[in-house]
C-alpha positions in Angstrom: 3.5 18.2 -30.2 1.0 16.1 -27.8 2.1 14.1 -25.0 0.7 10.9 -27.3 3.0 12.2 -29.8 6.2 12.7 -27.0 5.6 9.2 -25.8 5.3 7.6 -29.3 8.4 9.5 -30.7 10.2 8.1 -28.0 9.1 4.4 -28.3 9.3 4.4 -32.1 12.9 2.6 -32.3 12.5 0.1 -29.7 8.8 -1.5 -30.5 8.2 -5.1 -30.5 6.9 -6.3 -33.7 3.0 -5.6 -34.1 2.2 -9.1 -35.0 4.1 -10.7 -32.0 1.9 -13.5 -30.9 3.0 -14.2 -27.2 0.9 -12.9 -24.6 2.7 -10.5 -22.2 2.7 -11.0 -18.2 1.7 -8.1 -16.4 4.3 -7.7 -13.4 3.7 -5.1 -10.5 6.3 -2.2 -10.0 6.2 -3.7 -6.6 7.1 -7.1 -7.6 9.7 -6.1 -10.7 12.9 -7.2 -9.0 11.9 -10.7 -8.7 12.4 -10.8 -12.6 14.2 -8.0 -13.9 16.9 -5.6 -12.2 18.2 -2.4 -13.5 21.5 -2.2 -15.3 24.3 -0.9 -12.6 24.3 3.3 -13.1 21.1 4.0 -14.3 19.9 7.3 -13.9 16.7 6.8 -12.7 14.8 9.9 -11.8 15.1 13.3 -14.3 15.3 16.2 -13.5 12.2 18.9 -12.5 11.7 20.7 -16.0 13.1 23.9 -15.7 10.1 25.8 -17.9 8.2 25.4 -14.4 10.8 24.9 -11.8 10.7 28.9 -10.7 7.4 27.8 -9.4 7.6 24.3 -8.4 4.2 22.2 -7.7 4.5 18.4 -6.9 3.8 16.1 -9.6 3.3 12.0 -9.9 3.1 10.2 -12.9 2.8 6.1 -13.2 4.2 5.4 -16.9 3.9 2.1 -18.2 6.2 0.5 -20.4 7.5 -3.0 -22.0 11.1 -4.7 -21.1 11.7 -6.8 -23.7 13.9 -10.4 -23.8 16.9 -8.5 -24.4 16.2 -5.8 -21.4 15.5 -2.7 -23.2 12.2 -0.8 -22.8 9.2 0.3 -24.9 5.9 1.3 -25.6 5.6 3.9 -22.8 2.1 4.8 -21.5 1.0 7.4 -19.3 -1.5 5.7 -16.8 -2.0 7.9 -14.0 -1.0 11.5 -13.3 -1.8 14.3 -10.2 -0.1 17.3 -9.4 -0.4 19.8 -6.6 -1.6 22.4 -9.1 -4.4 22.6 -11.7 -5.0 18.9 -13.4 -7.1 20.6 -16.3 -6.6 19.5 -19.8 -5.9 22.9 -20.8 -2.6 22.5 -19.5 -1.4 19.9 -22.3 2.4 22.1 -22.8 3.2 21.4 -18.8 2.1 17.5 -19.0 3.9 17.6 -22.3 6.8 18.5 -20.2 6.9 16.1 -17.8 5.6 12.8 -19.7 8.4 13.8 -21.9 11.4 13.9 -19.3 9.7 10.8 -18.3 9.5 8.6 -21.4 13.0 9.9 -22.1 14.4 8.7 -18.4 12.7 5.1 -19.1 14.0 4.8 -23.0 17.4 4.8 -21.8 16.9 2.1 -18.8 18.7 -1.1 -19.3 17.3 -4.3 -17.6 18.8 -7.4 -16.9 17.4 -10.6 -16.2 17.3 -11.7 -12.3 17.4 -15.5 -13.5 18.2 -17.5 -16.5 16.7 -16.1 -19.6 14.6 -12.7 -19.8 11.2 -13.2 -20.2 9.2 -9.7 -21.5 6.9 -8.5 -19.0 4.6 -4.8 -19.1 5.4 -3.4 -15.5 4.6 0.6 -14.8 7.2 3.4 -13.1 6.1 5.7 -10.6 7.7 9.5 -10.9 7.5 11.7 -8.4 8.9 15.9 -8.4 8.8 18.4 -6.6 10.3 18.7 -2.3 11.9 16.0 -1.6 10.3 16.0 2.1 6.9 15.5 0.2 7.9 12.4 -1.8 5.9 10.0 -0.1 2.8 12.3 0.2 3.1 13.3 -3.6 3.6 9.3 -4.5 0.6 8.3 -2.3 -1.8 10.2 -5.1 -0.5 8.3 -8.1 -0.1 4.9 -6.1 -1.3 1.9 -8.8 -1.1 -1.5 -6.4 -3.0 -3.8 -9.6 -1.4 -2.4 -12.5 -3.9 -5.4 -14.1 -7.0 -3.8 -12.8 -5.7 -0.5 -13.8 -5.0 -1.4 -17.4 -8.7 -2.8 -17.7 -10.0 0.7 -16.3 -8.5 2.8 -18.8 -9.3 0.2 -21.6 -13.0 0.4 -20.5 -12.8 4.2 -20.0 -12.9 6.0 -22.8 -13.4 9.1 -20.5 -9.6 8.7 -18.7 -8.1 10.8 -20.8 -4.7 8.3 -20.6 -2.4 7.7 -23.3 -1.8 4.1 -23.8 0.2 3.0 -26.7 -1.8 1.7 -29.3 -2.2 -1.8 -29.4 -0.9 -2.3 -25.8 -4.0 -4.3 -24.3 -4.6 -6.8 -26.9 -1.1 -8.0 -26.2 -1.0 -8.3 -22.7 -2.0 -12.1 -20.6 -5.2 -10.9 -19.0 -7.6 -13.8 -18.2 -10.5 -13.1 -20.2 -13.3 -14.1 -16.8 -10.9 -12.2 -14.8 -11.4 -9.1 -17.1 -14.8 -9.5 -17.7 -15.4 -9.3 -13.8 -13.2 -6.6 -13.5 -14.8 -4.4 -16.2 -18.6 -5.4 -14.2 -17.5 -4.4 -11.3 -15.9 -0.7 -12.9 -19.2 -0.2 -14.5 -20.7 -0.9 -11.7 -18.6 1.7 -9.4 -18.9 4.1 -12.3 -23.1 3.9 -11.9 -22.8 4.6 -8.5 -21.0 7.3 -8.7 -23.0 8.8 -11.6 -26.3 8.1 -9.3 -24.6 9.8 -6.2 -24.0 13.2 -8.5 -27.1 13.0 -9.8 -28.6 12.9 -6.6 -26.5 15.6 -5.4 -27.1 17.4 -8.2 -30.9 17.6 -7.8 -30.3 17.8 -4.2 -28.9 21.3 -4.8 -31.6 22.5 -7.4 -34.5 21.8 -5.2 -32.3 23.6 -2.0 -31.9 26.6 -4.1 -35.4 26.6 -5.5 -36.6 26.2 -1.5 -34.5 29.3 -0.7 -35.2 31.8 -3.8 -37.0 34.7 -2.2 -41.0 34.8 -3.0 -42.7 36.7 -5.5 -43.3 40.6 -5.1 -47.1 40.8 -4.1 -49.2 41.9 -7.2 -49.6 45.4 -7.7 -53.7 46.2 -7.0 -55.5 47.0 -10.2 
């Protein structure tokens, strides 16, 4: 199984309804506690996965999920990842892994309201694993400040490689002008950096066609 699948599996109980019509606030992890507090005794970070834990690298992962009006959480996304090791795609079983351990930890958080009624909100958790003594280091690589701007950049890049939970964006109270400038100015980023590797890229072809050794002289008739 996929992480998509994991991560769906896992959120499959605890949905909101797909035709909910309310717009939901997008709320910093940095800014969570001004709404919503975690239930006394959560366990909040699992455990290093022990298929990989004989040869420990450091891992990050921002998953983002949904606390509904009654404080329990859903639709889990994966939104950013980075590990010490090799990032590849071909390496789906040890991301499987660890999104997993992840969407499992979040399902079973209980929130509570810091104020009168809970209002839903889509906020994002960062995990870190590996040495404790490189927390901050590994958390620094996985660091999402505009969870907003973030969601726009994996719903404009179809290249990301992300697993957001279907449906996700639609619901969520983005100003439209504010995404539309946000999207221009990713595009915009994205050109650039496609120019710059272009330019390297011929940069490098023309060095190595400079530096190819010159034709044998021909042979006299």
């Amino acid at each position: 199984m996929n992480i998509r699948a994991l991560f769906l599996v896992a959120l499959a109980a605890v949905a909101l309804p797909a035709g909910a019509a309310d717009k939901i606030r997008i709320v910093d992890e940095a800014k969570l506690a001004s709404q919503w507090s975690l239930v006394p005794g959560t366990q909040l970070m699992p455990p290093y996965p022990d298929a990989y834990a004989k040869d420990p690298e450091e891992v990050c992962m921002v998953v983002g999920y949904m606390i509904g009006q009654d404080g329990h959480t859903s639709d889990f996304s994966l939104l950013k990842s980075w590990t010490s090791g090799s990032n590849s795609r071909a390496r789906s079983k040890f991301w499987a892994e660890f999104g997993d351990l992840a969407a499992r930890a979040i399902a079973q958080w209980r929130y509570a309201p810091a104020s009168g009624a809970g209002v839903p909100v889509y906020t994002a958790a960062t995990f870190v694993f590996g040495s404790p003594g490189n927390v901050a280091d590994t958390k620094s690589h996985c660091e999402v400040a505009d969870l907003t701007r973030r969601m726009v950049e994996l719903r404009y890049d179809g290249r990301a490689g992300r697993m957001m939970s279907r449906g996700i964006f639609s619901r969520l109270d983005i100003d439209p002008e504010v995404q539309e400038r946000m999207r221009q100015d990713i595009l915009a980023v994205r050109e650039m950096a496609e120019r710059g590797q272009m330019a390297a890229t011929e940069r490098m072809q023309q060095g190595g066609q400079q530096s190819a050794p010159p034709p044998p002289p021909a042979g006299n008739k």
